[in-house]
N, C-alpha and C positions, 0 to 999 in steps of 0.2 A: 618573561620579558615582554615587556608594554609593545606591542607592533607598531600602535601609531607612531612609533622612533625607530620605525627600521624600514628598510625600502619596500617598493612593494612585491617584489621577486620574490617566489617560493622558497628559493634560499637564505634569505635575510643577511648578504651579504653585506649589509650598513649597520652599524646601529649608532644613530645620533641622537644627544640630547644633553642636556645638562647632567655633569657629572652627579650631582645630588641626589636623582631619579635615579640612576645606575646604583649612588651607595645604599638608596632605600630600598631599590630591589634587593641590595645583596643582603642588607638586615633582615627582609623579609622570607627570601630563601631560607638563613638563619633557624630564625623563629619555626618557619614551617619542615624542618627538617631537610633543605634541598637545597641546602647550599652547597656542595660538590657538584651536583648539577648541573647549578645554575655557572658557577664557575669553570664546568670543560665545557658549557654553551658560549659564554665570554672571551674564552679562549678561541674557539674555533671562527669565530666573526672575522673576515677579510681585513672591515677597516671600522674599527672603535674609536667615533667621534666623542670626545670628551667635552663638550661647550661651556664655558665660562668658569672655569676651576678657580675658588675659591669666592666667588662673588657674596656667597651666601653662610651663615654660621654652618656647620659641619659635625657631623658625629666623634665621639672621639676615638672611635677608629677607624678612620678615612682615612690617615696616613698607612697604617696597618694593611686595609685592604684595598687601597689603592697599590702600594707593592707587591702584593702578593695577584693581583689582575696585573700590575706590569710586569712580574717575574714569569709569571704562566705565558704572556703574550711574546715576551724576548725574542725576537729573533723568528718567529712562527709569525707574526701578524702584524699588520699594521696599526697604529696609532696616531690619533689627531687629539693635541691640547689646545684649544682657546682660554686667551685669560686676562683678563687687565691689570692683573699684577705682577708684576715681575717676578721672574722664577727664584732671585735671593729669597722672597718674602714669604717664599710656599713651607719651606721648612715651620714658621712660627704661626704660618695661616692655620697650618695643619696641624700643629700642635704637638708633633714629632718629628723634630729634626734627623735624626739617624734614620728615620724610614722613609722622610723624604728624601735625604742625600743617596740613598739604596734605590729608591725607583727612579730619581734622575738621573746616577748612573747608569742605567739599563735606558730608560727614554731617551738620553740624548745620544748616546754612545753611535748609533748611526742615523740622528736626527738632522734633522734642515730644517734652522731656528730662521722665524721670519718677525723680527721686530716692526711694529707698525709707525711706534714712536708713540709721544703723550696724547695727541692728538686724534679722537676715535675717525673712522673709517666712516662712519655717517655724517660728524658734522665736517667733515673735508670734505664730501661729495656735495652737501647742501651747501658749502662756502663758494665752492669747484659754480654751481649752477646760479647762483646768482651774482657773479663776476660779471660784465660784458664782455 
């Protein structure tokens, strides 16, 4: 796991970054043989910041193993999803509806969903500062 995306506590009880980084870790564990590993490592993190889920084209199993990191995590740890698209639209983003409706079961099932609205959270603040 990349450190610069996890706190800097001996524990690495963070780990934040764009989900992307997390699925090419998890290809890469894969490939090098340590993907069991790398996934009771995933598992045992406090709180798994996922930032900007689906911004960017995606592997086509990222619905696949985005379930199976959300199945291993249920109910044992925490998670954070950032996204600018709406959770309808993850199902087709990802390319696997059944896998996504399976990990958003378990993600939301004791989630606190905070809609920001269309409007991003930087250009409100830069609108917010040049008002009188």
């Amino acid at each position: 796991m990349d450190r610069s995306r996890c706190s800097p506590s001996a524990d690495l009880s963070v780990h934040n970054g764009p989900q992307r980084a997390l699925l090419e870790e998890l290809a890469e564990a894969q490939l090098d043989g340590t993907r069991k590993a790398y996934l009771a490592h995933v598992t045992t993190i406090p709180l798994l910041i996922l930032d900007d889920l689906a911004m960017r084209k995606l592997p086509q199993t990222a619905a696949e193993d985005l379930l199976e990191i959300i199945m291993r995590r249920y109910e044992r740890a925490s998670t954070l999803i950032t996204s600018n698209r709406p959770v309808e639209d993850w199902g087709k983003l990802l390319g696997d509806t059944a896998a996504v409706a399976a990990f958003l079961d378990r993600l939301l099932h004791h989630a606190h969903v905070l809609t920001c609205g269309p409007r991003s959270w930087r250009t409100r603040l830069q609108g917010d500062r040049s008002d009188p």
